[in-house]
C-alpha positions, 0 to 999 in steps of 0.5 A: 215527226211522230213519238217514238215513244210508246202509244199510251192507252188513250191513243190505243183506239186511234192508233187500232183504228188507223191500223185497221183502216190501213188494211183497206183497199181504199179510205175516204177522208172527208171534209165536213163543216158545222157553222164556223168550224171545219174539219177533215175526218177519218170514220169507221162504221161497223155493224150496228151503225156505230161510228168511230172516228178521227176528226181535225180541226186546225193546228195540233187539234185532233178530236177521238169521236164515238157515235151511236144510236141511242135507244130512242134512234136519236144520234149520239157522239162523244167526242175527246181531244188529242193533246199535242204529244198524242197528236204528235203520235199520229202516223206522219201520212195520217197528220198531212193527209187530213191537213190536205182535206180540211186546207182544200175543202175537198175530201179524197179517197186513197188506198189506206197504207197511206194513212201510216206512212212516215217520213224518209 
């Protein structure tokens, strides 16, 4: 279950972008994989073709990504672990839906409330 305890400013982003995602009609949590790795993801894109995203691996193992075209068009992201207390303060929907993606390999596109629900 998540933290009660407040967000610390490291989790701000993660918890806005959840925030704002759980506005939409619809979100799309995809799969995606890299040699052995694997992972489901949450993204955000905005104007400019700049990307933000939750990424997660397994386990407690949550990624905050940032992308952006550099000035030679080349695709740069920067990616910060989670913790385990600031994973814990992940909306529960959030936690279990991307466990659902990254366990079937299969990506799914839902109304985006789901993403802050929490138990009972």
């Amino acid at each position: 279950m998540a933290s009660s305890s407040s967000p610390s400013a490291d989790m701000q982003p993660v918890l806005a972008l959840l925030e704002r995602l759980s506005q939409l009609p619809q979100v799309d949590i995809r799969f995606d994989f890299e040699d052995q790795e694997t992972w489901s993801v949450i993204t955000e894109f905005d104007d400019d073709d700049n990307q933000t995203s939750l990424r997660y691996y397994g386990g407690d193992r949550y990624a905050w990504v940032a992308g952006a075209y550099d000035d030679s068009d080349d695709f740069v992201e920067t990616l910060e672990w989670l913790s385990p207390a600031m994973a814990d303060m992940l909306p529960e929907g959030c936690r279990l839906l991307m466990q659902k993606v990254r366990d079937d390999e299969k990506g799914m596109r839902l109304a985006g409330h789901f993403l802050l629900k929490q138990k009972g």
